[in-house]
Gaussian input, Z-matrix of N, CA and C with variables (Angstrom, degrees):
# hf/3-21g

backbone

0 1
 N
 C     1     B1
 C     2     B2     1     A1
 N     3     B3     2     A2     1     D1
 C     4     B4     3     A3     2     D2
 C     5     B5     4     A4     3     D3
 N     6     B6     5     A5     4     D4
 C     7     B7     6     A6     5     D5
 C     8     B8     7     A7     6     D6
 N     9     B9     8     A8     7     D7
 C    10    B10     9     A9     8     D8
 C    11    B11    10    A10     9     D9
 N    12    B12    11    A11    10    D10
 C    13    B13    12    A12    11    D11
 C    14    B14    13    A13    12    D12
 N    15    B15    14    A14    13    D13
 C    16    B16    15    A15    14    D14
 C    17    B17    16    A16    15    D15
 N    18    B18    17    A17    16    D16
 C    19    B19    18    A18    17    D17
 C    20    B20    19    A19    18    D18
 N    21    B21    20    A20    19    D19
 C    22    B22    21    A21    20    D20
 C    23    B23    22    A22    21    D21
 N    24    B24    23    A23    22    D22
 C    25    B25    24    A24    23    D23
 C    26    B26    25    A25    24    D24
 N    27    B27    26    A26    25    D25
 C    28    B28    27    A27    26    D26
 C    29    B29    28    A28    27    D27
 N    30    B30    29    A29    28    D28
 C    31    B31    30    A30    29    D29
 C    32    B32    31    A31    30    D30
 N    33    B33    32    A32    31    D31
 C    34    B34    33    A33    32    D32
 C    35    B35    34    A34    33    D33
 N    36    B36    35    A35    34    D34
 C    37    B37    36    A36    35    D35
 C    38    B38    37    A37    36    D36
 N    39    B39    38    A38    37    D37
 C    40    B40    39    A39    38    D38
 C    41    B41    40    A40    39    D39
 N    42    B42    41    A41    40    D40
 C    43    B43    42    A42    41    D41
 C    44    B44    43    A43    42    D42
 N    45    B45    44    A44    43    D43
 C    46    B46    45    A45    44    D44
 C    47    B47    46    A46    45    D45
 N    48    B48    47    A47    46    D46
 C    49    B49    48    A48    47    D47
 C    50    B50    49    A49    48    D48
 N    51    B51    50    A50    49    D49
 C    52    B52    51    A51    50    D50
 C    53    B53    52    A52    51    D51
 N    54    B54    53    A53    52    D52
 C    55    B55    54    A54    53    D53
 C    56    B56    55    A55    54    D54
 N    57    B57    56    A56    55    D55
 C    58    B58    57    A57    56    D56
 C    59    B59    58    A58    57    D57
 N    60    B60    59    A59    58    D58
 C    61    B61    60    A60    59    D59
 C    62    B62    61    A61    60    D60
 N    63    B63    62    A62    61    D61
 C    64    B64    63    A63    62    D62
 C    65    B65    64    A64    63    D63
 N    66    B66    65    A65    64    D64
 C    67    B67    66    A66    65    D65
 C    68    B68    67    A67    66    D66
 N    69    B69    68    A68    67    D67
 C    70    B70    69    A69    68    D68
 C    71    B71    70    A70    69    D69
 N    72    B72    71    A71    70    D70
 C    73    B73    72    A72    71    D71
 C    74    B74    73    A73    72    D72
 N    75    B75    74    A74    73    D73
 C    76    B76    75    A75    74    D74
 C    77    B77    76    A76    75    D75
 N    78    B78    77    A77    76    D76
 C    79    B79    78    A78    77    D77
 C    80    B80    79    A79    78    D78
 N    81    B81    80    A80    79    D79
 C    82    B82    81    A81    80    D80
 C    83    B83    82    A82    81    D81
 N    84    B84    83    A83    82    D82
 C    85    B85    84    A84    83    D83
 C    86    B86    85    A85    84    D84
 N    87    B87    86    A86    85    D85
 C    88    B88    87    A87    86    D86
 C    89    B89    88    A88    87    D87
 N    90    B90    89    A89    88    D88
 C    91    B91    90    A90    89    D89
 C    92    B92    91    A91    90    D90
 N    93    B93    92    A92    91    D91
 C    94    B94    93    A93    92    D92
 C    95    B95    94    A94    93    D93
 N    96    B96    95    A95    94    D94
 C    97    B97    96    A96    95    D95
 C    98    B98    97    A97    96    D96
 N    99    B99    98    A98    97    D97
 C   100   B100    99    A99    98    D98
 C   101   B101   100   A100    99    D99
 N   102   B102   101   A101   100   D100
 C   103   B103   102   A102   101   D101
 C   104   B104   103   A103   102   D102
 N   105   B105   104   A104   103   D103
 C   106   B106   105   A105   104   D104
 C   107   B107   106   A106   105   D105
 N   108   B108   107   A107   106   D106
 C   109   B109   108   A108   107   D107
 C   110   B110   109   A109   108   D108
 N   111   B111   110   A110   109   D109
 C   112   B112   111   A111   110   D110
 C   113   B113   112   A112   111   D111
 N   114   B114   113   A113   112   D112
 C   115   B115   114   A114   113   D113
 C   116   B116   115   A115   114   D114
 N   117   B117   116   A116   115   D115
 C   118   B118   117   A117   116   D116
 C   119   B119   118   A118   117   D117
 N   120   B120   119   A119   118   D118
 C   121   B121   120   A120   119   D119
 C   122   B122   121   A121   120   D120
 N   123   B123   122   A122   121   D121
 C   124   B124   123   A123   122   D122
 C   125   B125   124   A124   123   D123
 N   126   B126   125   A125   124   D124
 C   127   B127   126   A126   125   D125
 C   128   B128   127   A127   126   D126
 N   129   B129   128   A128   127   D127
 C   130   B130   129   A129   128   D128
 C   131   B131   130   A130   129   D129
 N   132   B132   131   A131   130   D130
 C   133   B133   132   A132   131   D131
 C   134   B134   133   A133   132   D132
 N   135   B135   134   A134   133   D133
 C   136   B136   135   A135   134   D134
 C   137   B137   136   A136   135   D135
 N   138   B138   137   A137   136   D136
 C   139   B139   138   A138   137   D137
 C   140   B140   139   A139   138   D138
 N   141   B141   140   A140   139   D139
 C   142   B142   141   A141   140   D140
 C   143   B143   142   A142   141   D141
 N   144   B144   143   A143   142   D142
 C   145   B145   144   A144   143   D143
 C   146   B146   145   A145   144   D144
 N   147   B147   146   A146   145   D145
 C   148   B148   147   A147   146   D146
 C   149   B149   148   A148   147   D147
 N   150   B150   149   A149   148   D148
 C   151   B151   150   A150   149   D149
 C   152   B152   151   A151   150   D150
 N   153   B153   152   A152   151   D151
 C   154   B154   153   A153   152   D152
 C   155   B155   154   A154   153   D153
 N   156   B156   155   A155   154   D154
 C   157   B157   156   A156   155   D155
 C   158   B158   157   A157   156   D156
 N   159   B159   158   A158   157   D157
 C   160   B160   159   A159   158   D158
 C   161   B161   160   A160   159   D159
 N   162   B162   161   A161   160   D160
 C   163   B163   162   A162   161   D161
 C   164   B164   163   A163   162   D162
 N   165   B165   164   A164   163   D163
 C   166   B166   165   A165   164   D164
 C   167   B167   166   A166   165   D165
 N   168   B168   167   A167   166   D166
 C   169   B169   168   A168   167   D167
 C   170   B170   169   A169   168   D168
 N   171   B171   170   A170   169   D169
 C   172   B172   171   A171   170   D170
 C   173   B173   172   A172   171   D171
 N   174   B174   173   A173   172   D172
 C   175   B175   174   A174   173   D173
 C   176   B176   175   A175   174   D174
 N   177   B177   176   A176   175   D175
 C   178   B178   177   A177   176   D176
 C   179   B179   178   A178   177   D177
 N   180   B180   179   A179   178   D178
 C   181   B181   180   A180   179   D179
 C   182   B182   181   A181   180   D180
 N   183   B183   182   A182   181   D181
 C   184   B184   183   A183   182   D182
 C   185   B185   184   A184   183   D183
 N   186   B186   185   A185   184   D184
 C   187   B187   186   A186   185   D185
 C   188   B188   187   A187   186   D186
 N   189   B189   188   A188   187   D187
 C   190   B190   189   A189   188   D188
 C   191   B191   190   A190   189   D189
 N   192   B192   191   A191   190   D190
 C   193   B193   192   A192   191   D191
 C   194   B194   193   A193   192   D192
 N   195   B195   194   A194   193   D193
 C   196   B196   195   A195   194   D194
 C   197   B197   196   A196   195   D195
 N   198   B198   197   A197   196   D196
 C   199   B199   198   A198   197   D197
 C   200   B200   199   A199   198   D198

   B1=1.4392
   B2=1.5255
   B3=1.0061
   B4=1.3213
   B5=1.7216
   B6=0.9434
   B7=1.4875
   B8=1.8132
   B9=1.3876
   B10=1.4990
   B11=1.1482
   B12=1.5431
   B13=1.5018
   B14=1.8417
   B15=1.4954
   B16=1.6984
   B17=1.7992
   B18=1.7214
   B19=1.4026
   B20=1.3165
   B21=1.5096
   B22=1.3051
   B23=1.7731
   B24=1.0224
   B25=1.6870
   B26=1.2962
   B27=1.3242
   B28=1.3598
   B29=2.0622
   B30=0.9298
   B31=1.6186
   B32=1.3266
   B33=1.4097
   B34=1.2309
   B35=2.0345
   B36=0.8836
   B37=1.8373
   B38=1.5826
   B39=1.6042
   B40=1.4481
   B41=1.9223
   B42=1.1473
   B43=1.1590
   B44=1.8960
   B45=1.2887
   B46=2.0805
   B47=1.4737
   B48=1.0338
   B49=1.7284
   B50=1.4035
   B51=1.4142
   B52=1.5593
   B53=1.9424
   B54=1.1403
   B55=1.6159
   B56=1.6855
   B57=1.4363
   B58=1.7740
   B59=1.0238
   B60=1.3079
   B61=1.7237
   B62=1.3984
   B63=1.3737
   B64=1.1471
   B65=1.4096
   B66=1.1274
   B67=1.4869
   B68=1.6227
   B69=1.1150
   B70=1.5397
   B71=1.4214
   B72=1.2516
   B73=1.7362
   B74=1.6404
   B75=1.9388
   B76=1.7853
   B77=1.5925
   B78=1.2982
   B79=1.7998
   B80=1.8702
   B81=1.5271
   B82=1.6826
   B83=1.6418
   B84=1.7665
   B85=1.3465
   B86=1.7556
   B87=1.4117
   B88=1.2144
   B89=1.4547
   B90=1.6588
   B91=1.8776
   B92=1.3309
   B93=1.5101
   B94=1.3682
   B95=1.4431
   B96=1.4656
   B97=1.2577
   B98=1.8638
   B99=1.1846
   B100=2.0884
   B101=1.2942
   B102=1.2781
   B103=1.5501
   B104=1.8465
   B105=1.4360
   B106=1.7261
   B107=1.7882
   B108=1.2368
   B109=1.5569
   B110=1.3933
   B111=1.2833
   B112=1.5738
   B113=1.6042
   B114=1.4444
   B115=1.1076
   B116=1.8451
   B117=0.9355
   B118=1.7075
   B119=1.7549
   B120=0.9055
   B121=1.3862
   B122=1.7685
   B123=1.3197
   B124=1.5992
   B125=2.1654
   B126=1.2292
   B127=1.5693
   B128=1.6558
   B129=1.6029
   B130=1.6559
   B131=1.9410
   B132=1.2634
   B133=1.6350
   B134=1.3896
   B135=1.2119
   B136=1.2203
   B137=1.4511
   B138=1.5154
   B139=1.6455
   B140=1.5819
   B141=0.9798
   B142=1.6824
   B143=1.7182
   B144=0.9835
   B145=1.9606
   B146=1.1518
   B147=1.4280
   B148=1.4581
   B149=1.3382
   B150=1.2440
   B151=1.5865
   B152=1.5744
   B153=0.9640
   B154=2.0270
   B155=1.5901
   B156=1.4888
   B157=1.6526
   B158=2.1051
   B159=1.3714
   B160=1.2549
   B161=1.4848
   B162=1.7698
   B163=1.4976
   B164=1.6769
   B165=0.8864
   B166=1.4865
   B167=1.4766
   B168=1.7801
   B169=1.5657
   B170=1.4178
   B171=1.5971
   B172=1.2402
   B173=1.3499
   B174=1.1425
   B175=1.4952
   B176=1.9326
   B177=1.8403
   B178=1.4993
   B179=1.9161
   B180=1.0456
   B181=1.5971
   B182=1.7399
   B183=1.3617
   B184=1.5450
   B185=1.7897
   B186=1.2664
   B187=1.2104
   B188=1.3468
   B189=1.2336
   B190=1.4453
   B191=0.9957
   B192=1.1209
   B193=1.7216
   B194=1.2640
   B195=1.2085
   B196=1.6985
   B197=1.6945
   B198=1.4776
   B199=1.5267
   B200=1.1426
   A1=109.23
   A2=122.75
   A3=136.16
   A4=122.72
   A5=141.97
   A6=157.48
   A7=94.04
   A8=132.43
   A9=111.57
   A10=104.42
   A11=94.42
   A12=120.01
   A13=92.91
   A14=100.87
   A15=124.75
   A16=100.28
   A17=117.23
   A18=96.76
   A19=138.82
   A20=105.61
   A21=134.50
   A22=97.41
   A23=127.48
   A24=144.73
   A25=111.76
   A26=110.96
   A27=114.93
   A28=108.85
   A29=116.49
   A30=135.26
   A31=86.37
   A32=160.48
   A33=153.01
   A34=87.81
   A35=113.12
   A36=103.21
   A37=94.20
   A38=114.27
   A39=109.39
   A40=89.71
   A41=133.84
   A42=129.19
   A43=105.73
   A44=98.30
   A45=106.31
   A46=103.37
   A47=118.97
   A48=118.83
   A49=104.47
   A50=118.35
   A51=108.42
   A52=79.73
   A53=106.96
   A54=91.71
   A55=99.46
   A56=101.41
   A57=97.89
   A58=119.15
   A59=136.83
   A60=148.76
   A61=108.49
   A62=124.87
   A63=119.53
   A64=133.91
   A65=114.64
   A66=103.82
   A67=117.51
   A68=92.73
   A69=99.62
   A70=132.09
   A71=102.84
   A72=118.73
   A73=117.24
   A74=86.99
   A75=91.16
   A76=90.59
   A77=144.63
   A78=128.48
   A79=105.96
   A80=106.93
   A81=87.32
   A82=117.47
   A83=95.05
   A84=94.93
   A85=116.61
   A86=116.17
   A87=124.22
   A88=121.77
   A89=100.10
   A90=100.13
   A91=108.30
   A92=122.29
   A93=114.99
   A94=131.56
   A95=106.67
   A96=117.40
   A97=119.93
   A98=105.45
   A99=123.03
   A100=99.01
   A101=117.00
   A102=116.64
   A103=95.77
   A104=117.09
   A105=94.31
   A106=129.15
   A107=89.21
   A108=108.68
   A109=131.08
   A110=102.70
   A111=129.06
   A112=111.91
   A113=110.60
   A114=131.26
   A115=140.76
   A116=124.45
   A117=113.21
   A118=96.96
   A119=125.43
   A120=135.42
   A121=88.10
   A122=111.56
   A123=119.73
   A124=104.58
   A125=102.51
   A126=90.72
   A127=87.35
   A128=83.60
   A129=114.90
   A130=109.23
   A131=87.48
   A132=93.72
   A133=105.59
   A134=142.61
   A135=119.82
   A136=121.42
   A137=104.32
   A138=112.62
   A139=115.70
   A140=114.52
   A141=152.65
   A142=90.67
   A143=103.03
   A144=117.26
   A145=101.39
   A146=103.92
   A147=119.26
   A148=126.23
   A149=107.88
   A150=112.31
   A151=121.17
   A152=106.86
   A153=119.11
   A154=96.84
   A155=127.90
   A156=134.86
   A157=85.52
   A158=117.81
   A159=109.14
   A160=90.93
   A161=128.25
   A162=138.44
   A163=97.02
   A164=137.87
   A165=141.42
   A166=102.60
   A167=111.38
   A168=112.21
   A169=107.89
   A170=123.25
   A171=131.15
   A172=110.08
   A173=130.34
   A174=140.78
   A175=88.77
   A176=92.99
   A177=98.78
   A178=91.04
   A179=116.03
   A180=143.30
   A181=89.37
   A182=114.86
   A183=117.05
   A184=84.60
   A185=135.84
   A186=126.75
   A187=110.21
   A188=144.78
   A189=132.28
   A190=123.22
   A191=132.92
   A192=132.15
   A193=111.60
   A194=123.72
   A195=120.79
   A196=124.65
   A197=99.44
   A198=104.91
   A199=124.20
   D1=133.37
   D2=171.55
   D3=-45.16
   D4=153.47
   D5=178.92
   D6=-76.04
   D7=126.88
   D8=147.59
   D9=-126.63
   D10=146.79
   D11=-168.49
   D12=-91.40
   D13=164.74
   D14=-169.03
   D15=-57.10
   D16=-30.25
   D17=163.30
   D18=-65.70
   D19=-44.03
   D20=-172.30
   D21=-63.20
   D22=-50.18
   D23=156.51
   D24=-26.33
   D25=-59.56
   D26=-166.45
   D27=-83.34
   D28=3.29
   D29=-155.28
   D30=-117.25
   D31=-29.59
   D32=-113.76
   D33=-122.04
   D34=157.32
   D35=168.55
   D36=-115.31
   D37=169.62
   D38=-141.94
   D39=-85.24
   D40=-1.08
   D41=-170.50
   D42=-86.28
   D43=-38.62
   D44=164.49
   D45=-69.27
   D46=-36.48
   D47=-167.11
   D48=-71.50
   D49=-7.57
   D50=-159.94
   D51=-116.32
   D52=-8.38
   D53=-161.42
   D54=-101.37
   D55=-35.40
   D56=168.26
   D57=-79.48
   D58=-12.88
   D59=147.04
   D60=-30.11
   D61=-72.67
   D62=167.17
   D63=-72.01
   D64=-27.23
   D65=164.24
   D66=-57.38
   D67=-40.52
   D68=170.82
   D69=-54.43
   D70=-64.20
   D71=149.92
   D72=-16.27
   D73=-60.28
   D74=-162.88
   D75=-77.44
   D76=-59.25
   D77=-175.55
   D78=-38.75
   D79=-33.36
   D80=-172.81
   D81=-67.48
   D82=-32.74
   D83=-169.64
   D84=-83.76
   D85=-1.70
   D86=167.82
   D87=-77.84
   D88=-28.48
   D89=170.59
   D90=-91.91
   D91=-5.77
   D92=162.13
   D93=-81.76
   D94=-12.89
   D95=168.37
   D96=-97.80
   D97=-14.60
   D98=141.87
   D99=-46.95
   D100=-82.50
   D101=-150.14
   D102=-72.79
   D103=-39.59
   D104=174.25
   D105=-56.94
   D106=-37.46
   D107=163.89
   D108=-40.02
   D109=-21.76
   D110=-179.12
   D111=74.91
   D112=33.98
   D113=160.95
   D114=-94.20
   D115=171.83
   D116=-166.14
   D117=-112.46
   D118=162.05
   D119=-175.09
   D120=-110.15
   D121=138.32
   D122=158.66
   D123=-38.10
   D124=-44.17
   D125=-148.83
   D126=-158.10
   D127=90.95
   D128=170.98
   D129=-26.12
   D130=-67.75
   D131=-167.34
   D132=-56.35
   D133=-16.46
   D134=-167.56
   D135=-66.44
   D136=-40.01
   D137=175.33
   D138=-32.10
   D139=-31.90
   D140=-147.26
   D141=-92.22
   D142=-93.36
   D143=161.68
   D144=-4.97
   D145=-80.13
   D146=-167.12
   D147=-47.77
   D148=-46.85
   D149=168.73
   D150=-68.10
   D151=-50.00
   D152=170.73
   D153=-43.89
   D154=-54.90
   D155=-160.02
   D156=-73.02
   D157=-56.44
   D158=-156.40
   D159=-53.24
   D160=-61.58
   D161=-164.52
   D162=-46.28
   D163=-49.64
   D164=-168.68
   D165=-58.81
   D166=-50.66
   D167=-168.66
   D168=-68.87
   D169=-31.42
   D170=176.03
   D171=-74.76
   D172=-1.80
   D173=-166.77
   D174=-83.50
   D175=-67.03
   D176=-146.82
   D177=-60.34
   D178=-45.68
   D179=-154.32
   D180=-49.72
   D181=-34.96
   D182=-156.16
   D183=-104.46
   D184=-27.20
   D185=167.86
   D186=-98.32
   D187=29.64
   D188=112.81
   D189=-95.41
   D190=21.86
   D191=149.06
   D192=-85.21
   D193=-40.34
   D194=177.43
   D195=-73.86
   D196=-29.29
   D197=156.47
   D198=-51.46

């Protein structure tokens, strides 16, 4: 799955936002259970990605509720 950046985020309507949220979610928590495993992830940084993209989706998600 792709990285989305704060535009691509903000472009999404809240019914995609809730559905790449979790997909997202579920890839982070599958390379977290690699690396608990005592295993290596193909591509270190992604864990990294992943969390920055989830904080962003929770960003917009928590500023369209206050609107």
């Amino acid at each position: 799955m792709a990285i989305l950046r704060a535009k691509d985020v903000r472009q999404l309507s809240d019914v995609e936002l809730q559905e790449q949220l979790s997909k997202i979610r579920l890839e982070l928590i599958q390379h977290y259970g690699k690396v608990s495993a005592g295993g290596a992830t193909e591509n270190a940084g992604r864990i990294k990605e992943l969390r920055r993209t989830v904080a962003r989706m929770m960003t917009e998600i928590n500023h369209r509720r206050t609107v």
